[in-house]
C-alpha positions as CSV (number, residue, x, y, z in Angstrom):
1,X,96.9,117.1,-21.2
2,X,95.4,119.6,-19.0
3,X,92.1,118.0,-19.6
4,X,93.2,114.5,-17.9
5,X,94.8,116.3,-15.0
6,X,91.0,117.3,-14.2
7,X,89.5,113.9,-14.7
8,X,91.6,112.8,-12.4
9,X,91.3,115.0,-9.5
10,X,87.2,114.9,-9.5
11,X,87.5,111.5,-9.5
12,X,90.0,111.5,-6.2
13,X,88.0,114.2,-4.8
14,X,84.8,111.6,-5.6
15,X,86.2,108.7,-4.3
16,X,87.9,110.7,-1.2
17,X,84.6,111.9,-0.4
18,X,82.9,108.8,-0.8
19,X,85.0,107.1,2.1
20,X,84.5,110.1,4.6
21,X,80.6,109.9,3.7
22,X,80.8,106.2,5.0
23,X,82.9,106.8,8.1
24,X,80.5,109.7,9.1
25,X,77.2,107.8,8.2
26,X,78.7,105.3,10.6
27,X,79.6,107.0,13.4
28,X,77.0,106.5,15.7
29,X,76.1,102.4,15.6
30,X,79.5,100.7,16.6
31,X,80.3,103.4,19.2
32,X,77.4,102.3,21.9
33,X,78.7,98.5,22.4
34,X,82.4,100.3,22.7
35,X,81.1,102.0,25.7
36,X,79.5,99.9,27.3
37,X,82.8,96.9,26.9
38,X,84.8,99.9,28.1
39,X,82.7,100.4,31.6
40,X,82.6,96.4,32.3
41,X,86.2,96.3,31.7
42,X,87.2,99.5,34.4
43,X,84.5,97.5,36.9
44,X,86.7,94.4,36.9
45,X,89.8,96.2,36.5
46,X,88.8,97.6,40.6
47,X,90.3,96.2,43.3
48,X,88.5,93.0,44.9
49,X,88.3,93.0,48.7
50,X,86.2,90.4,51.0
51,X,84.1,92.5,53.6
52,X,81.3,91.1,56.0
53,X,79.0,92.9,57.8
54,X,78.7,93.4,61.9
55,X,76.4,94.6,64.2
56,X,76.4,96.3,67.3
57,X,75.6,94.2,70.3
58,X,75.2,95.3,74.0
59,X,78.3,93.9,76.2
60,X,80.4,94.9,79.1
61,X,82.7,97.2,79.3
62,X,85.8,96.1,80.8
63,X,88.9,97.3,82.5
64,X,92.1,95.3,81.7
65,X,94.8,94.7,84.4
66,X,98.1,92.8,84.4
67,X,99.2,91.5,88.1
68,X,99.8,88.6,89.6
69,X,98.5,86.1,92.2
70,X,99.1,86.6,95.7
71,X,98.6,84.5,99.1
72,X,95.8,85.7,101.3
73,X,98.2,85.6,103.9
74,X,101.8,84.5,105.3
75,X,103.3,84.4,108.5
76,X,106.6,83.6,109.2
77,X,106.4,81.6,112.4
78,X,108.9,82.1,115.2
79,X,110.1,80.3,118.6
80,X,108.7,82.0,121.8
81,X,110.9,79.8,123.6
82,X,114.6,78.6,123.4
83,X,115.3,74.7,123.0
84,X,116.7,72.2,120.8
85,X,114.7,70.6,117.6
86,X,113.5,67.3,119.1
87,X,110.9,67.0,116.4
88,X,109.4,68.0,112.9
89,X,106.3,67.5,112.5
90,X,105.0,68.8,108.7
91,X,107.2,69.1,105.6
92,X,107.6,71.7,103.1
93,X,104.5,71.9,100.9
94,X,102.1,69.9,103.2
95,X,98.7,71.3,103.8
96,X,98.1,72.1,107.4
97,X,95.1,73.2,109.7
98,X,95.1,74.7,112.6
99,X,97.0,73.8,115.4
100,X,99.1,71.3,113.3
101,X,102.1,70.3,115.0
102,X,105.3,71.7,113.0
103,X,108.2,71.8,115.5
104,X,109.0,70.4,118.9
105,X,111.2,71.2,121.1
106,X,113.1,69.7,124.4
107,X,111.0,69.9,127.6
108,X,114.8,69.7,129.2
109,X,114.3,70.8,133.4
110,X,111.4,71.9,132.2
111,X,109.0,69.1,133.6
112,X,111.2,69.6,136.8
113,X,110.3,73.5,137.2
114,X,106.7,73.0,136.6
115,X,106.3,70.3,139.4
116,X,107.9,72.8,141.7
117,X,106.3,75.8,140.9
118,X,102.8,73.6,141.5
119,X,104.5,72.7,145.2
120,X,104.8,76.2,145.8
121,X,101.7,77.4,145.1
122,X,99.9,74.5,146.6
123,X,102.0,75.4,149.6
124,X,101.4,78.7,149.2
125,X,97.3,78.8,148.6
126,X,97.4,76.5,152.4
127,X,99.8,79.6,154.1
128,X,96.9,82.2,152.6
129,X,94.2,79.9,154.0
130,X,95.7,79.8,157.5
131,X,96.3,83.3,157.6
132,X,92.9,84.2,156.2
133,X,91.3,82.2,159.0
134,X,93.4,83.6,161.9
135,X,93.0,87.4,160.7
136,X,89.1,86.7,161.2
137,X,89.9,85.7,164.8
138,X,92.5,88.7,164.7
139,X,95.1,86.4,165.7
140,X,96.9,87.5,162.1
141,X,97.4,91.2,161.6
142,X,95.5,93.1,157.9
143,X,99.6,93.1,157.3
144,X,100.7,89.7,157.8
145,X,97.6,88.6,155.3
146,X,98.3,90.9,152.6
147,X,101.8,89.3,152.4
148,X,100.4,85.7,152.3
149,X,97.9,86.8,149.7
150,X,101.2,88.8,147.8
151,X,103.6,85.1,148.0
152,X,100.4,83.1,146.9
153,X,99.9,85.7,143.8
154,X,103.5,85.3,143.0
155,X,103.4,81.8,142.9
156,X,100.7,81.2,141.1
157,X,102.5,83.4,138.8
158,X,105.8,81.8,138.5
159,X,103.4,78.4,138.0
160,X,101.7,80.2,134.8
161,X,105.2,81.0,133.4
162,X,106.4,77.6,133.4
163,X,103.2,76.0,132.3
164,X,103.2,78.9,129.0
165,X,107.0,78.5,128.3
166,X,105.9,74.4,128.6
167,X,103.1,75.3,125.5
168,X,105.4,77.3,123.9
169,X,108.1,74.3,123.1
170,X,105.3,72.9,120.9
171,X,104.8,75.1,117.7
172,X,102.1,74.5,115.4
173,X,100.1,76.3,112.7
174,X,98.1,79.5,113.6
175,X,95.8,79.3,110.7
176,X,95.4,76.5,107.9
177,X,97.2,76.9,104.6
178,X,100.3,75.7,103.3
179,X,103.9,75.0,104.5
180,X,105.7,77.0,102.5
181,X,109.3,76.8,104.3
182,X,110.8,74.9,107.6
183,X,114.5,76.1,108.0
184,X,114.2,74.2,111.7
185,X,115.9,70.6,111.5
186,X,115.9,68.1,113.8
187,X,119.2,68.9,116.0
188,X,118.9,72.6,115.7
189,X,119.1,74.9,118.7
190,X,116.5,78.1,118.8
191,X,116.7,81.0,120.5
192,X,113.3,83.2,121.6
193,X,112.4,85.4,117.7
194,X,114.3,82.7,115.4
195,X,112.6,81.3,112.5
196,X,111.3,78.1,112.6
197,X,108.5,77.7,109.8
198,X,106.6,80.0,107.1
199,X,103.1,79.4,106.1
200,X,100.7,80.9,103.6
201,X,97.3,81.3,103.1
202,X,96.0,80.6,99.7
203,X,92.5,80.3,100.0
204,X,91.2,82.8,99.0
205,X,93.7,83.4,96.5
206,X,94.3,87.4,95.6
207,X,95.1,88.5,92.0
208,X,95.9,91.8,92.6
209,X,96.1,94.7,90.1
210,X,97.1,98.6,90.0
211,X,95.0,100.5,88.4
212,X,95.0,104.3,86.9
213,X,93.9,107.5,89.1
214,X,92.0,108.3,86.0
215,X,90.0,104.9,86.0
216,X,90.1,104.1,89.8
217,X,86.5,105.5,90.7
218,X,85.0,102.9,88.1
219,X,85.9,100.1,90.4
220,X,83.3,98.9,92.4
221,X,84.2,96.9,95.7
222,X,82.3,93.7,95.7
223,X,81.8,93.8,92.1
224,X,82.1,90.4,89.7
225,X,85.5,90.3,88.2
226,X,88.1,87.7,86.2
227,X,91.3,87.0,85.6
228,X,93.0,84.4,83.1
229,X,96.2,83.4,84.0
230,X,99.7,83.0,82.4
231,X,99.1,79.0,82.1
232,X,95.6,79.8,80.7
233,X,93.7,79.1,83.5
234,X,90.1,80.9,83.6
235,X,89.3,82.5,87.4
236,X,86.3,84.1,88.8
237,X,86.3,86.5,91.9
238,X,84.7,89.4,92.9
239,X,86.8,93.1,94.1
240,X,88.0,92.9,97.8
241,X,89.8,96.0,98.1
242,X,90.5,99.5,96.4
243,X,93.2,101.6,98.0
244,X,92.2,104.7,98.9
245,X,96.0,106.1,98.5
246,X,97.8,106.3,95.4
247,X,101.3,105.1,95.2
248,X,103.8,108.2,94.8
249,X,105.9,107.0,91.9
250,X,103.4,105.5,89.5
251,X,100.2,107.2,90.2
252,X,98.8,104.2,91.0
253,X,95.8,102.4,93.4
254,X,95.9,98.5,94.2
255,X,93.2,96.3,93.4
256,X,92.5,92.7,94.7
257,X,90.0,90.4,93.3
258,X,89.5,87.8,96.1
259,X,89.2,84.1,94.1
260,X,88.2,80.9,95.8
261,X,91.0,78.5,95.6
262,X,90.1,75.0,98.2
263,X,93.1,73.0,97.9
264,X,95.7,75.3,97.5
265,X,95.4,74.9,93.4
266,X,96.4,77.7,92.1
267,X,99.9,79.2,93.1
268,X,101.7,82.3,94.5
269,X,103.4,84.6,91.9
270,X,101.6,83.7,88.8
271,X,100.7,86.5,86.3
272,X,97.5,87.4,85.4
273,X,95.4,89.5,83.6
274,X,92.7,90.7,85.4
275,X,89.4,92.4,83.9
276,X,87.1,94.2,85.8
277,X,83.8,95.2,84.5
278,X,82.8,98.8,84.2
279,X,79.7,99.7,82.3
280,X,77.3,97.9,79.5
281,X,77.9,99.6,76.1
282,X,77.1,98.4,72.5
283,X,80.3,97.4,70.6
284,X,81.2,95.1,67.4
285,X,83.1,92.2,68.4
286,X,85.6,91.4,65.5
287,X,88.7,89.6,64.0
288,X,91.6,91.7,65.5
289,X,92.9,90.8,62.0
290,X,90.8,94.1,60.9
291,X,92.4,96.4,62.6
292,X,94.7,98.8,60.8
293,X,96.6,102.3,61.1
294,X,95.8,105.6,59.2
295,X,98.2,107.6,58.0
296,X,98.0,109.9,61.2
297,X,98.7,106.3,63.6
298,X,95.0,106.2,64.1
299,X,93.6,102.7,65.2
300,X,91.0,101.8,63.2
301,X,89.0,99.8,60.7
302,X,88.3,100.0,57.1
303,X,84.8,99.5,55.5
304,X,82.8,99.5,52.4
305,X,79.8,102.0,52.2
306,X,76.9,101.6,50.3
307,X,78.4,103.1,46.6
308,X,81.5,100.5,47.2
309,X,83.9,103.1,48.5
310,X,86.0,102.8,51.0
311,X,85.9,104.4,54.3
312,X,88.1,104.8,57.6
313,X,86.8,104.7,60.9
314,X,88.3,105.1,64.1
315,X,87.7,102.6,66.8
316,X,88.5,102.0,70.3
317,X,89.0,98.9,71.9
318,X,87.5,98.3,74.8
319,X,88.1,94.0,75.3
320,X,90.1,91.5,73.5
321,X,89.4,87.5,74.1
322,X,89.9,84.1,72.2
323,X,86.2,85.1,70.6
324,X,87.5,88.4,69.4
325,X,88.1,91.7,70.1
326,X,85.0,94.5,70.9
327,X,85.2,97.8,69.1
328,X,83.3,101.0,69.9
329,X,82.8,104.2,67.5
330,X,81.5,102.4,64.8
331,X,77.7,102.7,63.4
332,X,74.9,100.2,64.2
333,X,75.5,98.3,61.3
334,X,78.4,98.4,59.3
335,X,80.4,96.2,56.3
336,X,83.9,96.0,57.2
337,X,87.0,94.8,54.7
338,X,87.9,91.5,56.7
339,X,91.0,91.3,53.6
340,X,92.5,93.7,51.3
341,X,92.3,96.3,53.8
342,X,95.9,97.3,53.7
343,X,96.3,97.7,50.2
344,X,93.1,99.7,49.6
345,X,92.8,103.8,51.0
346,X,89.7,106.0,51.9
347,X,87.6,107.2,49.2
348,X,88.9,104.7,46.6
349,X,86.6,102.3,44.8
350,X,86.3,98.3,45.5
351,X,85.0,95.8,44.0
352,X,83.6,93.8,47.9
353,X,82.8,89.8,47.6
354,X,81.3,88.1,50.3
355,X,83.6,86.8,53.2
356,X,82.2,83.5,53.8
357,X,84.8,82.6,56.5
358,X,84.0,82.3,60.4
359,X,83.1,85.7,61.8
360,X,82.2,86.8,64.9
361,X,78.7,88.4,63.3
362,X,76.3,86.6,60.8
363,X,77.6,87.6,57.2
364,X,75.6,89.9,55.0
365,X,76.4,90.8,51.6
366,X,76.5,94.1,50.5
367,X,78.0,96.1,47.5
368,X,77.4,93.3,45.1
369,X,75.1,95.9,42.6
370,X,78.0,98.1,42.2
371,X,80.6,95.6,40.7
């Protein structure tokens, strides 16, 4: 009995150590393709992200505005005379030059006065005559002269007067532009100061501006400037004017970009954005889809380096257009993440493809090895 208890356990112990001689001889071949299925799998278990790299270009820096257009000039016009509204000559949003007929007013006794004050003084000029000629024979005294000379003077006066207040009844335009109002009607009595027509001036037109006391000194008068406005319209001026005092509430300076504007095309009162070139810098110009926030409310973009890592880098912006926006404080060249920025953080690994859709930059793949 106790001799088959014995047969048996050298055989278990043989056939137990027969298996763990096979698993150890063993070891070593199956566990190298393990490895290597293991490292393929974390590489495509990474996240994917498209990136395309930018380089730095040389372009202008450029102060951005919001104002609005303004007329050169306006004038409201006013009656130097009193007088009915006999006639109208211009209507509300005509073009006008100078000297155009607007209003007219009644001559009245007017015609009358200046046909006698033009008696008196011819009468007049004939009494000074006489009395000139008789003081040289000193039949007239120095006296009786002086007051010839003082009634001719006086009519001649009275004969300007009438002949001015005459002018005055017709009123026209003292510079060309546009009519902008007419509240005088036909049937209307004026009195001297009322009234009687506006016009402006909108050629030049102004897009004016204020601008920071921190950034005032970079503007240049005469300088090359644009402004894009509200309907989308594309203008080009150059700086007029830079106030030289600050307004008291917002610590601000007024700019105006003078823009040529021949036939009155481009209105009063439209908004505009206005940039005003300061220096040349090199600067990415990107998709403002790429910009992004840290986690400290940093602007910023996101990029790949060269061992497929991510990395922040804070950027500032310095224009933004319809062709993109331009970045400074980034390298030369760079790769940014044009999508799958927002789900991916600094320092984490990515597995970057190839953005192959429009860019501002030619595309350049990078990263590719380390997928």
């Amino acid at each position: 009995m106790r001799r088959s208890y014995l047969i048996a356990a050298a055989l278990g112990l043989g056939v137990a150590g027969w298996v763990l001689s096979g698993q150890l001889d063993g070891a070593d071949s199956p566990r190298q393709p393990l490895s290597a299925a293991m490292e393929t799998q974390t590489a495509a278990a990474l996240p994917r992200v498209r990136v395309r790299a930018f380089s730095a270009r040389e372009t202008v820096n450029e102060l951005v505005l919001f104002g609005r257009t303004e007329a050169e000039r306006q004038v409201d016009i006013k009656a130097q005379t009193t007088g009915r509204v006999v006639a109208v000559g211009a209507a509300k949003g005509q073009t006008l030059r100078r000297g155009s007929v607007i209003v007219r007013l009644a001559l009245d006794d007017r015609q009358a006065r200046l046909e006698e004050a033009r008696a008196r003084f011819d009468h007049e000029r004939i009494a000074f005559d006489a009395a000139r000629r008789l003081s040289l024979k000193e039949f007239r005294s120095k006296v009786q002269l002086a007051e010839a000379k003082a009634k001719l003077e006086a009519a001649k006066a009275a004969l300007a007067r009438i002949q001015t207040d005459i002018a005055h009844t017709v009123i026209g335009a003292p510079f060309a532009g546009v009519l902008d109002n007419r509240p005088a009607e036909i049937g209307d009595y004026v009195a001297v100061g009322a009234v009687v027509a506006r016009i402006v001036d909108l050629d030049p037109i102004l897009v004016v501006g204020s601008v920071s006391e921190r950034d005032v000194a970079r503007i240049d008068v005469g300088a090359k400037a644009w402004a894009r406005l509200v309907t989308g319209q594309r203008l080009e001026g150059r700086v007029r004017y830079v106030s030289r005092m600050g307004d008291d509430a917002t610590r601000t300076f007024r700019v105006e970009v003078a823009v040529a504007n021949p036939g009155a095309a481009v209105a009063e009162g439209l908004t505009a954005e206005l940039r005003l070139p300061t220096a040349r810098v090199r600067a990415h110009r990107v998709s403002p889809a790429v910009l992004t926030l840290s986690d400290q409310g940093v602007v910023g973009v996101k990029a790949v380096d060269a061992g497929g890592r991510v990395v922040f880098h804070p950027v500032r912006l310095i224009a933004d257009g319809p062709e993109g926006a331009w970045l400074v404080g980034l390298p030369e060249n760079v790769t940014l993440i044009t999508v799958g920025h927002e789900f991916v953080r600094p320092g984490q690994r990515v597995r970057p493809e190839p953005d192959d859709g429009d860019a501002a930059s030619p595309v350049r793949t990078v990263g590719e090895e380390t997928s």
